[in-house]
PAZA-542763 format. One line per 3 residues: number of its first residue (from 1); for each residue z, y, x of C-alpha. Coordinates in steps of 0.02 Angstrom, whole numbers, plus 50000, padded with zeros to 5 digits. Layout:
! PAZA-542763
NUM = Z:Y:X; ...
! end
This chain:
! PAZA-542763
1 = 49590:49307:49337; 49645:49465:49444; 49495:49535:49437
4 = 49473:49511:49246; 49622:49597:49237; 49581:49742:49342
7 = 49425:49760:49248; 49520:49781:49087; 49649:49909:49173
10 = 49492:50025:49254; 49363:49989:49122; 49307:50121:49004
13 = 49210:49994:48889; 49227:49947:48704; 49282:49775:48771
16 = 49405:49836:48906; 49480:49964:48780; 49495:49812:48637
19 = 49572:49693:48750; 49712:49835:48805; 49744:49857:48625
22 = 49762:49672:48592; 49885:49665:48754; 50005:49804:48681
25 = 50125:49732:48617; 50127:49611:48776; 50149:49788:48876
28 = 50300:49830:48742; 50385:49693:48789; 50386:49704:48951
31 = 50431:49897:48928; 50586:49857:48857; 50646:49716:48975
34 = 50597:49820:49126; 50725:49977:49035; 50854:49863:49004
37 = 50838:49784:49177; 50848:49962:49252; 50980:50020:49134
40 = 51116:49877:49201; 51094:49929:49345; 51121:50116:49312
43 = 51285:50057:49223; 51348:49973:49379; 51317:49804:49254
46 = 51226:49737:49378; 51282:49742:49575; 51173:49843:49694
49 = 51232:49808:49885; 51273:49947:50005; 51190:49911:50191
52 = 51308:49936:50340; 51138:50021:50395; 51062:50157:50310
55 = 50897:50078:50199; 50723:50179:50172; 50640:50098:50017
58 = 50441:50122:50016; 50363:50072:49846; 50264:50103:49679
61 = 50235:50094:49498; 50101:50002:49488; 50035:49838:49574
64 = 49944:49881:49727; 49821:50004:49788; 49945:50144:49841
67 = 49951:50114:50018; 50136:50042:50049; 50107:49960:50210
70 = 50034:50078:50315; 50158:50213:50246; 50297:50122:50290
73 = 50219:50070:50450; 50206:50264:50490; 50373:50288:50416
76 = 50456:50138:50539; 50360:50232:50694; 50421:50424:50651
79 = 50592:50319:50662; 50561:50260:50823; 50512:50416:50881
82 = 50676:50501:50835; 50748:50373:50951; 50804:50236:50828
85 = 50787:50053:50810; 50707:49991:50627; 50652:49857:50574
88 = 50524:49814:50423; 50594:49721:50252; 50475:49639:50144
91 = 50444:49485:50045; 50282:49443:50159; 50189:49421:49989
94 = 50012:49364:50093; 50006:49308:50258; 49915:49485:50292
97 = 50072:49606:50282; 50196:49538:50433; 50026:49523:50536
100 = 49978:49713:50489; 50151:49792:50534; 50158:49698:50700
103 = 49967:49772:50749; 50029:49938:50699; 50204:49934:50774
106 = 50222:49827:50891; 50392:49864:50949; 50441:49858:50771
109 = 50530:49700:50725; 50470:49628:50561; 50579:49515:50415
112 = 50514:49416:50287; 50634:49381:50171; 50598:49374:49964
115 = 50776:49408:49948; 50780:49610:50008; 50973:49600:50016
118 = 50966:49443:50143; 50818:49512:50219; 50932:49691:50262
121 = 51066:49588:50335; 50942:49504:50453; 50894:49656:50517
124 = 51066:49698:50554; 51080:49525:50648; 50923:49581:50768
127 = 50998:49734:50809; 50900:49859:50682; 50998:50016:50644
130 = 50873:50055:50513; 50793:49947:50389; 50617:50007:50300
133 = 50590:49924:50136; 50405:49884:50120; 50391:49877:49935
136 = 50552:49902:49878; 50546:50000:49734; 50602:49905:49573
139 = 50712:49786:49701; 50872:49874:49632; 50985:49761:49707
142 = 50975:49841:49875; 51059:49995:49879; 50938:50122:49964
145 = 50974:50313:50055; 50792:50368:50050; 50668:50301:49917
148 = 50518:50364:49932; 50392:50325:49796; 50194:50338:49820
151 = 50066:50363:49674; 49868:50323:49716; 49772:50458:49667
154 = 49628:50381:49682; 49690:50272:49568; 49762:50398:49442
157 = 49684:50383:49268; 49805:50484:49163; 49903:50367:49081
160 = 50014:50220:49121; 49986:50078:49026; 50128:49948:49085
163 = 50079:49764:49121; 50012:49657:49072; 49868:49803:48976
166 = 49883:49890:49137; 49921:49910:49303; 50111:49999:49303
169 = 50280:49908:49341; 50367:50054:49248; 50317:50220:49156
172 = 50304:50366:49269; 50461:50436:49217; 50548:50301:49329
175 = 50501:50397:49469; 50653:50516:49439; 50742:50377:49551
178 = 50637:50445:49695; 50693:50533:49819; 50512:50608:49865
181 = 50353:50555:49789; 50212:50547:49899; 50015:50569:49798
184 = 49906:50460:49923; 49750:50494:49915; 49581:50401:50018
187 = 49429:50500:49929; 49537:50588:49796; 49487:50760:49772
190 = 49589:50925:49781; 49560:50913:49579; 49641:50740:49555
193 = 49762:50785:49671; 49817:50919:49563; 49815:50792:49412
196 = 49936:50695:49487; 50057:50836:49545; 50064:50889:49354
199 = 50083:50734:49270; 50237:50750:49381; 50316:50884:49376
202 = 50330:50859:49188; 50399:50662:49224; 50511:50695:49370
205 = 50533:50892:49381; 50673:50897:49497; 50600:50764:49620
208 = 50511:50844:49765; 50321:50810:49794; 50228:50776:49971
211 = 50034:50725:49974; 49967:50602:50117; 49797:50583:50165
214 = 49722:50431:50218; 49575:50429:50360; 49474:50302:50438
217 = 49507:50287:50615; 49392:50224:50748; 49303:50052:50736
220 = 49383:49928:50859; 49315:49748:50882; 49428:49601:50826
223 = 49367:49492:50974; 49379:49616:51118; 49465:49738:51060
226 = 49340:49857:51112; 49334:50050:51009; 49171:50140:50958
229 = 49197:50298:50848; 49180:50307:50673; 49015:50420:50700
232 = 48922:50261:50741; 48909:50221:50547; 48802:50356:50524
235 = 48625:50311:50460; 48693:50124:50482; 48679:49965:50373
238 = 48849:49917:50358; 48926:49738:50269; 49080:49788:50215
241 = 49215:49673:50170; 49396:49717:50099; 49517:49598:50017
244 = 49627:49748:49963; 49691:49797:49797; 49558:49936:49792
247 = 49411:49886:49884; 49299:50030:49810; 49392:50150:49895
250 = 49369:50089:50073; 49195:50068:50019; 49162:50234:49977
253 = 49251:50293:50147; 49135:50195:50227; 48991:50277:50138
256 = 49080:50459:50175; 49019:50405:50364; 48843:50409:50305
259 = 48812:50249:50310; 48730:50119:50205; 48870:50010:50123
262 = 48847:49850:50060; 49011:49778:49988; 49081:49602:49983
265 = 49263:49644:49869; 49396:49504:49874; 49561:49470:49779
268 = 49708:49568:49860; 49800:49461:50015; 49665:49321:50011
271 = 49673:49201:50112; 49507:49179:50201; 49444:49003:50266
274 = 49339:48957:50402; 49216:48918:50308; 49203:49078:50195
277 = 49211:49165:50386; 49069:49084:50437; 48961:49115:50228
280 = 49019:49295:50263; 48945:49310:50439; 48780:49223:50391
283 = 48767:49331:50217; 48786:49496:50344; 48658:49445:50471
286 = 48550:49567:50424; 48674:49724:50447; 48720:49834:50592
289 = 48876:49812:50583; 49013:49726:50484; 49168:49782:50462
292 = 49341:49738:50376; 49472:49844:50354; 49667:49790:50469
295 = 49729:49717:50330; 49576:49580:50317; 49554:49601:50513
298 = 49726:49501:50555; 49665:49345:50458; 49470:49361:50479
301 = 49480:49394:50657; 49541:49217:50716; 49405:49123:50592
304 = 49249:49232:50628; 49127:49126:50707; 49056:49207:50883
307 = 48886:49155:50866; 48849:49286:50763; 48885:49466:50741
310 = 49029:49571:50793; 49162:49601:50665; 49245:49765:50688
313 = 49393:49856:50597; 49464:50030:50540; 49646:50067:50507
316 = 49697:50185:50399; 49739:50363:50487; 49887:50452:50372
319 = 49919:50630:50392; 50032:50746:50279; 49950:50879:50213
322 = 50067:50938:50080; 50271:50919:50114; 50279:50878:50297
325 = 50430:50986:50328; 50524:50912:50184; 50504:50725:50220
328 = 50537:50753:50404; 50701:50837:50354; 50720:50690:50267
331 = 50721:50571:50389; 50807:50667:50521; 50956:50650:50385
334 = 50940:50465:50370; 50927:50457:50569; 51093:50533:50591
337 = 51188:50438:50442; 51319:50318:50526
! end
């Protein structure tokens, strides 16, 4: 069903295009519960809870594909490097996002709590002085002192169609809530990029803009943990697997390397079996390598059956290339709150 729906969301086909028009007025709907949602809680209607600990809300507009965890993972270790103790929020939607955190940040304690407000005052309980929201966004209840909102722009199609006839939460004018938007791009262009920014700037003018950039680091092995740079792709046959929201991205990363890709997609946060670890070994005999990306790493790893060929993975390497002085002033001012 996810997939049927992503097709209609991405699709440029007669079909695709039909079936959004025959899911507008399902999308109007939804557009005016989600404003009158948002509107009680700009009148106060609704309570939003204050943190004895200052809150950094990482989120989106849309469902998946922006990058949220390993931008809030980054965010939780520029923390600890300014000498503070966070901890990560999030509902733990997938058994994939607690694991992914904890391989990224180690020292970074993790709560999984659906209920962000409960989840916050956990934190506080384990000793966090800061709490990173991991998709936090439309949770509204939780007062926050930094949002920062992301926007894919590898993803970016020029319009926002709101659920269920497309993939937003909210129109892109919600992002004047933000504190900083962040474009994240994978194989985005300068071009798209620039798409983005625009769109923007006419939403949310007075919201500040920073762009990340996401690279693939070095390939490490799930079973020994042994690295091998990325340059060993090159002129490779590689069986790719990615159960993330946008496996054609990571794909086409992987093909960046020069190598030849052949991709197995699956359904965002699934839940691989031992048996589909062993169908996915067997189909990839026949490659050079195969490789997952962290996310599918944490759960794959475990299952994959040693007999046959290594399975390696690639995190995500984030760098700012627009707004790093901005966001860092930022976060020194949420450091030295309370």
């Amino acid at each position: 069903m996810r997939r049927q729906l992503v097709s209609v969301w991405t699709s440029d086909s007669a079909r695709a295009k039909a079936a959004r028009a025959l899911l507008s007025p399902f999308s109007a709907l939804y557009a005016g519960a989600s404003a009158l949602r948002g509107l009680l809680y700009d009148r106060r209607i609704l309570r939003v809870y204050q943190s004895t600990i200052p809150v950094i809300g990482v989120g989106n507009l849309t469902v998946g594909g922006t990058g949220k965890t390993p931008v809030a993972a980054w965010i939780a270790g520029a923390i600890v490097e300014r000498g503070k103790n966070p901890a990560v929020v999030l509902r733990g939607y997938g058994e994939d996002e607690p694991l992914v955190h904890k391989a990224l940040n180690p020292e970074v304690d993790v709560v999984v709590c659906k209920d962000r407000v409960r989840g916050i005052r956990e934190a506080v309980a384990r000793g966090a002085d800061i709490a990173v929201l991991d998709d936090g966004f439309q949770h509204r209840r939780a007062a926050r002192d930094l949002d920062l909102l992301l926007i894919s722009a590898d993803g970016w199609r020029g319009e926002a169609n709101l659920l269920p006839a497309g993939p937003w939460r909210e129109p892109l004018h919600a992002a004047r809530r933000a504190s900083l938007v962040m474009i994240t791009a994978k194989t985005a262009g300068r071009g798209k990029i620039e798409n983005v920014q625009r769109a923007l700037s006419v939403a949310a003018p007075s919201v500040p803009q920073a762009v990340m950039r996401f690279r693939l680091g070095e390939l490490r092995s799930t079973a020994t943990g042994q690295t091998m740079p990325l340059a060993a792709l090159s002129d490779a046959k590689v069986y790719a697997i990615a159960a993330i929201a946008n496996p054609k991205s990571f794909f086409e990363q992987l093909t960046a390397t020069g190598a030849s890709v052949v991709g197995a997609p699956f359904p965002d946060h699934h839940a691989f079996s031992a048996r589909e670890a062993a169908s996915i070994a067997a189909a990839a005999e026949s490659a050079d390598f195969v490789v997952c990306t962290l996310k599918d790493a944490v759960k794959l790893g475990p299952l994959w059956p040693p007999e046959h060929a290594s399975l390696w993975y690639v995190s995500q390497r984030a760098t700012i290339e627009e707004g790093a002085a901005r966001l860092d002033q930022m976060l020194d001012r949420i450091c030295d709150l309370r």
